[in-house]
PASEBA-1860 file (N, C-alpha, C; in nm, 3 decimals):
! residues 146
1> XXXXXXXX> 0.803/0.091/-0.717/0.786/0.182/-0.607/0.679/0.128/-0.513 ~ 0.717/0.207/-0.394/0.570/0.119/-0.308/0.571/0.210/-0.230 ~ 0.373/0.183/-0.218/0.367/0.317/-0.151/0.284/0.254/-0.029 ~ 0.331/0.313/0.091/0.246/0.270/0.191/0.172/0.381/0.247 ~ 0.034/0.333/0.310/-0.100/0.432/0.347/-0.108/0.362/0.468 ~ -0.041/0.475/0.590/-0.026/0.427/0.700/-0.004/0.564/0.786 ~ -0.129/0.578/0.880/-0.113/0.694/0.987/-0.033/0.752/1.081 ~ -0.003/0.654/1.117/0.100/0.570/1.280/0.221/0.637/1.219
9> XXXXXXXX> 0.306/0.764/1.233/0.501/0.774/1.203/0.543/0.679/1.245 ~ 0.496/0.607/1.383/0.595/0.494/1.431/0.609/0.361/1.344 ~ 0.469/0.332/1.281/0.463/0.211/1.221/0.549/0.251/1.087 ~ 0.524/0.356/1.067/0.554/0.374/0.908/0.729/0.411/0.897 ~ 0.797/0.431/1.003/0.938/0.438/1.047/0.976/0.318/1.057 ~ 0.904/0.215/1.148/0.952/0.094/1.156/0.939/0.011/1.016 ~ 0.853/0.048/0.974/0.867/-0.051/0.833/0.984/0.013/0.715 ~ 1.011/0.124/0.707/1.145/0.192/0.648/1.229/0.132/0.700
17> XXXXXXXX> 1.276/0.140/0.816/1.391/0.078/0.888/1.399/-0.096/0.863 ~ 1.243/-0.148/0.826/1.284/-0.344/0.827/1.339/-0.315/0.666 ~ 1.213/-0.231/0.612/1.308/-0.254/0.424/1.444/-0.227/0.429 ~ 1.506/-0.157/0.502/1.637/-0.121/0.487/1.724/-0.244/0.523 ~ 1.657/-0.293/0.632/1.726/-0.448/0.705/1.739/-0.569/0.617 ~ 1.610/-0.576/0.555/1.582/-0.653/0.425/1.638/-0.599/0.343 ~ 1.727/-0.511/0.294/1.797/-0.497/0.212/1.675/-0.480/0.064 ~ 1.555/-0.418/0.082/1.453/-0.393/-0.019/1.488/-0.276/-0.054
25> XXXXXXXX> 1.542/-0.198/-0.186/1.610/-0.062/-0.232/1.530/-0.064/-0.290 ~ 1.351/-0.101/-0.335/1.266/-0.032/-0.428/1.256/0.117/-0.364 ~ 1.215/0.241/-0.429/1.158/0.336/-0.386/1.031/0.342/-0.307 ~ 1.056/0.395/-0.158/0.937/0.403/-0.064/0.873/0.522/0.005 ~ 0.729/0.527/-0.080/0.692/0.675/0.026/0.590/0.647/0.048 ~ 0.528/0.755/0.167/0.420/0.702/0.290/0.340/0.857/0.290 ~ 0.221/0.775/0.286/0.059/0.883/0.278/0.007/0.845/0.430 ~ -0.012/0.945/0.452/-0.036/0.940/0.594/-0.204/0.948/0.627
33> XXXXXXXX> -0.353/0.900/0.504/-0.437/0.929/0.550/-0.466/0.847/0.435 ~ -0.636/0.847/0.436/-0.693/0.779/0.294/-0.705/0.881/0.210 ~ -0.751/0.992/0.221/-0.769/1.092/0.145/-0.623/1.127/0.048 ~ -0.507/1.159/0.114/-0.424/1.194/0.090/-0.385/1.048/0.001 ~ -0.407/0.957/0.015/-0.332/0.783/-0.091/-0.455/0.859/-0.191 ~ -0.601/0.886/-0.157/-0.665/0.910/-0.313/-0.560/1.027/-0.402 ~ -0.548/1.133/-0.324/-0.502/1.193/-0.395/-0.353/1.243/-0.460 ~ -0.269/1.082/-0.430/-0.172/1.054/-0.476/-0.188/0.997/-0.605
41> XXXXXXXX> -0.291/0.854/-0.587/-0.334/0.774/-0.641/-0.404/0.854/-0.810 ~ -0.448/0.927/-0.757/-0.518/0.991/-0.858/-0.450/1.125/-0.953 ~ -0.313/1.142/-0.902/-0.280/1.271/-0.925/-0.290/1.362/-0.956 ~ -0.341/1.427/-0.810/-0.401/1.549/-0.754/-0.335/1.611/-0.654 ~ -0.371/1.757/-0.693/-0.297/1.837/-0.581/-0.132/1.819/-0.591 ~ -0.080/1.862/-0.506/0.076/1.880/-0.467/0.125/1.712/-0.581 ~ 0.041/1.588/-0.549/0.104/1.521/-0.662/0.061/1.501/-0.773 ~ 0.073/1.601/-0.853/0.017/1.609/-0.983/0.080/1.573/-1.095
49> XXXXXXXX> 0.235/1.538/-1.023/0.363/1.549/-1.117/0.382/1.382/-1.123 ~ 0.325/1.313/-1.220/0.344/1.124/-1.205/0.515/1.125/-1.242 ~ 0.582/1.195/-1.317/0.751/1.181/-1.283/0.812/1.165/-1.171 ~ 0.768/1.269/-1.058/0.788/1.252/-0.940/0.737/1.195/-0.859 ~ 0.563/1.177/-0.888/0.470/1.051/-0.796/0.448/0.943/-0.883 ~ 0.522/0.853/-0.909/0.472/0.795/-1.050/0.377/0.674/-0.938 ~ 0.297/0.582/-1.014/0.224/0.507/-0.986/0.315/0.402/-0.908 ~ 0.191/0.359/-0.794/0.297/0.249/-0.720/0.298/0.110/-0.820
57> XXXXXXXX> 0.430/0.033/-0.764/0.469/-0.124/-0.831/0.364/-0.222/-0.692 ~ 0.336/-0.148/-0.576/0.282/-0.173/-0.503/0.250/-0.100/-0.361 ~ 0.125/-0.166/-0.293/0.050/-0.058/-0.192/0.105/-0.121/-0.105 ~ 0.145/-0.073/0.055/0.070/-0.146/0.160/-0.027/-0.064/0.243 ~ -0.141/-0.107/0.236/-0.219/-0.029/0.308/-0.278/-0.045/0.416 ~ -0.317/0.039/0.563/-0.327/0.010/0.680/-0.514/-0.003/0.641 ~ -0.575/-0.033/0.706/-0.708/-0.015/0.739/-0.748/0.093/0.780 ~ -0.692/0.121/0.961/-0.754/0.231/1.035/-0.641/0.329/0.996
65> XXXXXXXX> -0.776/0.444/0.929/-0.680/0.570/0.853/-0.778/0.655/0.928 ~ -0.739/0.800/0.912/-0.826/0.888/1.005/-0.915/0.972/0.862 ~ -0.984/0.961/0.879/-1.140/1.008/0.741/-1.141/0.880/0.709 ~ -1.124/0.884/0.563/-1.153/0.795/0.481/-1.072/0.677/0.520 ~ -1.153/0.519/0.530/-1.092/0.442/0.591/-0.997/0.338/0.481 ~ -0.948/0.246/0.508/-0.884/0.160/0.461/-0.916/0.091/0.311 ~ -1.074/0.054/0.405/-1.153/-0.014/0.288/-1.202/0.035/0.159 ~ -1.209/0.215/0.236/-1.278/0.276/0.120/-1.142/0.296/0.019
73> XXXXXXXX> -1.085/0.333/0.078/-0.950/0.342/-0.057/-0.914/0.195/-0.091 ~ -0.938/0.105/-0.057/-0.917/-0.074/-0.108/-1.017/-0.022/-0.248 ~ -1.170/-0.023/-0.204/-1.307/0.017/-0.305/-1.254/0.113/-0.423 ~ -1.224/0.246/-0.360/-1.192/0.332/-0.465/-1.094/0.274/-0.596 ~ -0.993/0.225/-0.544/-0.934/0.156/-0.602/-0.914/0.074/-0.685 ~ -1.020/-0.026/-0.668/-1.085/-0.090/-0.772/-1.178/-0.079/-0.870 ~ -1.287/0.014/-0.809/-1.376/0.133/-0.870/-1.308/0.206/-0.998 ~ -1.170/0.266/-0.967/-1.125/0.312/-1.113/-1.064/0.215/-1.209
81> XXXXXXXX> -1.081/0.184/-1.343/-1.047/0.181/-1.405/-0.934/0.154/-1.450 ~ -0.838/0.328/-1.441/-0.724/0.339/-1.454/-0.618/0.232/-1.328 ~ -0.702/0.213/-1.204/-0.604/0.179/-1.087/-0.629/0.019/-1.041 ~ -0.757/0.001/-1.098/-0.779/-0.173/-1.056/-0.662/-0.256/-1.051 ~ -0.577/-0.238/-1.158/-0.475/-0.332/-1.136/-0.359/-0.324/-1.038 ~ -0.354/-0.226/-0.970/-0.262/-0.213/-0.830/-0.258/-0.275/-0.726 ~ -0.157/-0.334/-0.722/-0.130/-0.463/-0.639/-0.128/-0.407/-0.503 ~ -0.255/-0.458/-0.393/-0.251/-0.405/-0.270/-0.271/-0.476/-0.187
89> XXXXXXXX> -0.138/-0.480/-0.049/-0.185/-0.544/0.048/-0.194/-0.480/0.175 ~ -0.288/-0.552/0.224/-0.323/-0.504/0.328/-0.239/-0.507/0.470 ~ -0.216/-0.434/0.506/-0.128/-0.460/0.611/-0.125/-0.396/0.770 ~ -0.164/-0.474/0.825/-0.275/-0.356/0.944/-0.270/-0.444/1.059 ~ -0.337/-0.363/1.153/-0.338/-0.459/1.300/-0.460/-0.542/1.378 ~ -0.522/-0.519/1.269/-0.676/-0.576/1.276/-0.629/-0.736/1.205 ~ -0.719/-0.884/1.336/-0.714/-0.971/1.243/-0.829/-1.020/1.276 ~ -0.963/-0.919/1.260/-1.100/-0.943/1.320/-1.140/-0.995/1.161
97> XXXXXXXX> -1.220/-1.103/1.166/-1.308/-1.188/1.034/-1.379/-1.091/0.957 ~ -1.400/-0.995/0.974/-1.530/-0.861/0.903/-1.429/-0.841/0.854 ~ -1.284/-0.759/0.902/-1.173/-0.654/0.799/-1.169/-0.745/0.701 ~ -1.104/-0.876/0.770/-1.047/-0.941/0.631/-1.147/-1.020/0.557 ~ -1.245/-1.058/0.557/-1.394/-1.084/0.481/-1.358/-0.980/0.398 ~ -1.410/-0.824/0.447/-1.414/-0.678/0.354/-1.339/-0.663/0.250 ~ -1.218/-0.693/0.325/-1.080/-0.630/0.229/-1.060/-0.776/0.063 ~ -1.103/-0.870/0.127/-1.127/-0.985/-0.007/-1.186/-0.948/-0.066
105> XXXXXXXX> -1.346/-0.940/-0.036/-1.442/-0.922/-0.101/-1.428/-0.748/-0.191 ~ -1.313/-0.675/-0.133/-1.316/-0.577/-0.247/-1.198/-0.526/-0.320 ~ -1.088/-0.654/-0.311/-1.021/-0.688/-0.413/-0.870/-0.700/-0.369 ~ -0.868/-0.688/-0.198/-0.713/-0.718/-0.195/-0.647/-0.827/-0.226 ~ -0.558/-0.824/-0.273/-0.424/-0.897/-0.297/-0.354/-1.050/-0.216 ~ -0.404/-0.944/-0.067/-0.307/-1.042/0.033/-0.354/-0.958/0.147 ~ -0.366/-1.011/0.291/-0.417/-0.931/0.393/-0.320/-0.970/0.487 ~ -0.240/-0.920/0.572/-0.124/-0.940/0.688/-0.186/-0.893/0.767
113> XXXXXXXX> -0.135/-0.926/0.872/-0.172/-0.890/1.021/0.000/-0.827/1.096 ~ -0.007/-0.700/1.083/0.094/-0.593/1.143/0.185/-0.745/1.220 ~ 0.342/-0.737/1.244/0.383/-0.843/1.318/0.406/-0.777/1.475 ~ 0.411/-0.846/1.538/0.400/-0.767/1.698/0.559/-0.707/1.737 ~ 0.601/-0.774/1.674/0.781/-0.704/1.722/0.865/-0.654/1.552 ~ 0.932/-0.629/1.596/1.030/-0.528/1.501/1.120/-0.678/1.401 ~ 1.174/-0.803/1.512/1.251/-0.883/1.432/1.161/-0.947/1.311 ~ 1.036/-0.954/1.327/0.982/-1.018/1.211/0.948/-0.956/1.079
121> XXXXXXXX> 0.966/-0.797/1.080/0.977/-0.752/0.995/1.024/-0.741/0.886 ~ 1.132/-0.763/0.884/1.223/-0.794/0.789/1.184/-0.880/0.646 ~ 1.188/-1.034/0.753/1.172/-1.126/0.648/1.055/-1.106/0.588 ~ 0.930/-1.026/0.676/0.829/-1.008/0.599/0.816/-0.929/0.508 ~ 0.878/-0.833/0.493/0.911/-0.705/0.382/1.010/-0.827/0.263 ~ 1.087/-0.884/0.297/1.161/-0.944/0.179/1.075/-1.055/0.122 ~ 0.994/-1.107/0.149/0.943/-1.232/0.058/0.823/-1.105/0.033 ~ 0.760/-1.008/0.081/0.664/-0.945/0.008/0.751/-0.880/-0.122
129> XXXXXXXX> 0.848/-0.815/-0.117/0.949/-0.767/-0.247/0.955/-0.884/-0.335 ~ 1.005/-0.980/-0.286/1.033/-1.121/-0.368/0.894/-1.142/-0.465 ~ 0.790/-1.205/-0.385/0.679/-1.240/-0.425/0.607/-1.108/-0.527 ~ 0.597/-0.991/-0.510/0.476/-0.874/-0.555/0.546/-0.804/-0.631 ~ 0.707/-0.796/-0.617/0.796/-0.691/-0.694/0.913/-0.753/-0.768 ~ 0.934/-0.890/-0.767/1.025/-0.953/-0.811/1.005/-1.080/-0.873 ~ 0.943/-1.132/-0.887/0.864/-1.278/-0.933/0.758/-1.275/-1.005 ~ 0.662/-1.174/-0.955/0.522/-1.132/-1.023/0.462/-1.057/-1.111
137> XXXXXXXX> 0.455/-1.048/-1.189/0.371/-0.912/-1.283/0.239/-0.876/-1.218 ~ 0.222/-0.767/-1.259/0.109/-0.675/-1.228/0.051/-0.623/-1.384 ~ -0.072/-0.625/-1.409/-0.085/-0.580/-1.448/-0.071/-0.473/-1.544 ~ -0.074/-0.402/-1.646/0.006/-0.236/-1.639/-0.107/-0.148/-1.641 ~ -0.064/-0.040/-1.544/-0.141/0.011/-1.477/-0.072/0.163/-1.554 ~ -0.179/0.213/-1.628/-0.143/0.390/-1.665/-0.278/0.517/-1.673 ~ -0.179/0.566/-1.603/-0.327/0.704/-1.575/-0.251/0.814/-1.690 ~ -0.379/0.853/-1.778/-0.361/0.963/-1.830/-0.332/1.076/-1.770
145> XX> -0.231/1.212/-1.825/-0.178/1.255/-1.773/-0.284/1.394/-1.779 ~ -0.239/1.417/-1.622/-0.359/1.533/-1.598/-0.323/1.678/-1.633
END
């Protein structure tokens, strides 16, 4: 499953629409804030049910989120325990040296830079499936049940 943490409906429509192009049929749902990925992540509130929210196979996560920012859910992330091993990339429109310095230094995966048009999407969603969801292990990642 993959879950993307992304504010923008437009961005987060357009990237549904490249997985679909890419022909990527993992399961995809979208948190629209940092707060709201913690409290997916953590299962809390409305997702309390890990049958129905089960843990992602992978993140993509934006940076600029409205509260809690990018980085801090990158941090939190690694901070627990239960979630360190969740494969997260970053995927955002920032390709300023500080984000992506930050986002290394607190444990991402892989850092992208958003692509400027819609055709490059695609192939970029399919070698990220290939590479993070199809080739690779992760970790195993299990949260006790709340």
């Amino acid at each position: 499953m993959i879950l993307l943490v992304e504010d923008n409906p437009e961005d987060a429509l357009r990237l549904r629409r490249a997985l679909n192009a890419a022909e990527v049929r993992n399961p995809f749902f979208v948190v629209r804030s940092g707060e709201e990925a913690r409290e997916y992540l953590e299962g809390t509130g409305i997702y309390a049910t890990r049958a129905e929210f089960p843990l992602p196979d992978l993140i993509l996560l934006d940076l600029d989120l409205p509260g809690v920012s990018g980085l801090r859910v990158l941090q939190r992330i690694r901070n627990d325990p239960w979630l360190r091993g969740l494969r997260v990339i970053v995927l955002t429109n920032s390709d300023g040296f500080r984000d992506i310095n930050a986002a290394y230094e607190l444990g991402a995966n892989a850092f992208i830079v958003k692509p400027a048009n819609f055709e490059e999407y695609p192939s970029l969603l399919r070698m990220l499936a290939t590479m993070w969801l199809h080739q690779t292990r992760g970790p195993s990642v299990a949260r006790a049940a709340v």
